[in-house]
C-alpha positions in Angstrom: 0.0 0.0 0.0 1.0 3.6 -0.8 0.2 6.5 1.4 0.1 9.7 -0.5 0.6 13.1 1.8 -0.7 16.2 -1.0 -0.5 20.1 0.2 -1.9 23.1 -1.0 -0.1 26.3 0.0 -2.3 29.2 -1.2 -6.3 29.6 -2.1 -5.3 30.4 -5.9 -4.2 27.0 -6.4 -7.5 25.7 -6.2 -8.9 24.4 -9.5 -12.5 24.4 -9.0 -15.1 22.1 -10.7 -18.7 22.9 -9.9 -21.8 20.3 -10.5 -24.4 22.3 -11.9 -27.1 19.7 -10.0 -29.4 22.3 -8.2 -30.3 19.4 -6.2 -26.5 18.4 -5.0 -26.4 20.9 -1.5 -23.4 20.8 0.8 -24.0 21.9 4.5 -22.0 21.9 7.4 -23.5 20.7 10.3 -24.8 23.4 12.7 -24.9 21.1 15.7 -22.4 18.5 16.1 -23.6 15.2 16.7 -21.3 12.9 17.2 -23.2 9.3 16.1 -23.9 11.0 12.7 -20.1 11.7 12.1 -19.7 7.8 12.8 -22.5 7.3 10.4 -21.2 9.1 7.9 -17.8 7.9 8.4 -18.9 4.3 7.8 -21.4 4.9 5.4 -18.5 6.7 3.3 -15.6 4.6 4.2 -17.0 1.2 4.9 -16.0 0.5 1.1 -12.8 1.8 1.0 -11.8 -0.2 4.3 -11.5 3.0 6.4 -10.8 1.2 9.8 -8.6 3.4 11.7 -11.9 4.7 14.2 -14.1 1.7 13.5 -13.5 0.1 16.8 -14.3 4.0 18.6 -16.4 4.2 22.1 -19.3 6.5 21.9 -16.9 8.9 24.4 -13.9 9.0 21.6 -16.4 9.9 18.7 -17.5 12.4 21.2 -14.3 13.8 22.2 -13.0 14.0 18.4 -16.7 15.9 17.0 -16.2 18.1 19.9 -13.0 18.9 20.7 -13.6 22.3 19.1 -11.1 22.0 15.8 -13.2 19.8 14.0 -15.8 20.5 11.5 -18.1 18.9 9.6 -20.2 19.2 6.1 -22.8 17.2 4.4 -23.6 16.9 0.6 -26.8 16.0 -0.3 -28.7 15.0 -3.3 -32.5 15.7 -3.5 -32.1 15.6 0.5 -30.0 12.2 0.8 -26.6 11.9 2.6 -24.1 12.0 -0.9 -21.3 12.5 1.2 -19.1 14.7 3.2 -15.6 15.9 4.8 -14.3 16.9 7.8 -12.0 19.7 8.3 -9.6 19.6 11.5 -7.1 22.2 12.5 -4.0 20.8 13.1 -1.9 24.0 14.1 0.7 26.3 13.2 -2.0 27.1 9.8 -3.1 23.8 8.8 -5.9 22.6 8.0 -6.1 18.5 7.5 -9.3 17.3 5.4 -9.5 14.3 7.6 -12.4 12.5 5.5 -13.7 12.9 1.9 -16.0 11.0 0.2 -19.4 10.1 -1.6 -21.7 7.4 -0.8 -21.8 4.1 -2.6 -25.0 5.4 -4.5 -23.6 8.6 -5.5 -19.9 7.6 -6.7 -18.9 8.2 -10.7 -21.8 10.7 -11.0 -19.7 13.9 -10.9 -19.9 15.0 -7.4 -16.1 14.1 -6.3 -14.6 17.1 -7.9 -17.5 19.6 -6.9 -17.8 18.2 -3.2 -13.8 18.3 -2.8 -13.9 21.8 -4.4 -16.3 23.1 -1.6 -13.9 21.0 1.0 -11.1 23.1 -0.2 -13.0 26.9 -0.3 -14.3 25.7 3.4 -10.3 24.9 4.5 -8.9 27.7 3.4 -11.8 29.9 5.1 -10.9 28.4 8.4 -7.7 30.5 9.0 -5.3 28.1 6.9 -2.1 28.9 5.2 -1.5 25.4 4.1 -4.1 22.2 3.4 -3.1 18.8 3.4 -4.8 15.8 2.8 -3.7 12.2 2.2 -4.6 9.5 0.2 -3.7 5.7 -0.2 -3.8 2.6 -2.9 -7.0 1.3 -1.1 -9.1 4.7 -1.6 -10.8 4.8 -4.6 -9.1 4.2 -7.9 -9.6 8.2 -8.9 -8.7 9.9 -5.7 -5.5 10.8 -6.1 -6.0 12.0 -9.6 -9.0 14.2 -8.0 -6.8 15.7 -5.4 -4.5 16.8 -8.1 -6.5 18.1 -10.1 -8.4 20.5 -8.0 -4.5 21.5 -7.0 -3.0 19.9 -4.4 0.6 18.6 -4.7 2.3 15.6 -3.4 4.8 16.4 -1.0 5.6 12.4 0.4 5.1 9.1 -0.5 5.3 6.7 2.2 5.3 2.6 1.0 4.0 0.3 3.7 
C-alpha cells in the first residue's frame, strides 16, 4: 500500500469544478452530533476499508466531534446523505481534510470534484495557510488524480 501526503499552499491554487445539479447541496453541520459523524464515516468509508476509528467508544467519537477543531459538512442530493468531509485544524495554519468521500450510490456521477472543491474553499476559510490531505492505494481508484487536479501537490510518498 501507498500512502500519499498532497498540500496546497495558497487559495489560488485551487482548480475548482462545480456540479451544476441544483439538487446536489453541501452543509455543514450546525450542531455536532457525534453518532452521525460515525454514520457518515462508515457509510463513506465502509468501502474503501476506512478502519482506523471503526473500533471508537461513543466517548472518543464524542471527544474527536467536539473537541472544538473539528468540523463537519454534508452533501446531499434531492435531500440524501451524498457524502461529506471533515475539516480539523492541526496547528501552526493547517488545515487537515480528515475525511472525503461520496456514498456508494452517488460515486462516478460527478460530485467528487465539486464536493472536494467546496472542502477546499471551506479549509482555506478556516484561518489556513496550508491544506493537506492524504490519500492511499485502497481509496478509490480516482482519488489521487481528483486531489491533483483540484491542485493539491504531493509532498511524500510513504510505502507500507
Amino acid at each position: 500500500m501507498k500512502i500519499f501526503y498532497l498540500e496546497m499552499l495558497s487559495p489560488e491554487m485551487l482548480r475548482p469544478k462545480h456540479s451544476g445539479d441544483p439538487e446536489f447541496r453541501v452543509l455543514e453541520t450546525a450542531v455536532p452530533q457525534p453518532t452521525f459523524n460515525q454514520y457518515l464515516y462508515t457509510l463513506v468509508g465502509q468501502q474503501w476499508q476506512w478502519f482506523d476509528k471503526a473500533g471508537w467508544t461513543d466517548e472518543e467519537w464524542r471527544d474527536h466531534v467536539l473537541a472544538g477543531n473539528v468540523r463537519t459538512w454534508v452533501a446531499y442530493k434531492g435531500g440524501t446523505p451524498a457524502g461529506y468531509f471533515e475539516l480539523q485544524q492541526m496547528g501552526h495554519g493547517r488545515v487537515e481534510i480528515l475525511y472525503f468521500g461520496l456514498a456508494p450510490d452517488f460515486i462516478g456521477q460527478g460530485y467528487g470534484g465539486p464536493l472536494l472543491t467546496e472542502a477546499i474553499r471551506q479549509a482555506w476559510a478556516w484561518d489556513a495557510r496550508r491544506v493537506t490531505v492524504q490519500t492511499c492505494t485502497l481509496d478509490h481508484p480516482g482519488a489521487l488524480a481528483n486531489y491533483q487536479a483540484r491542485g493539491f501537490t504531493i509532498y511524500e510518498m510513504v510505502e507500507k
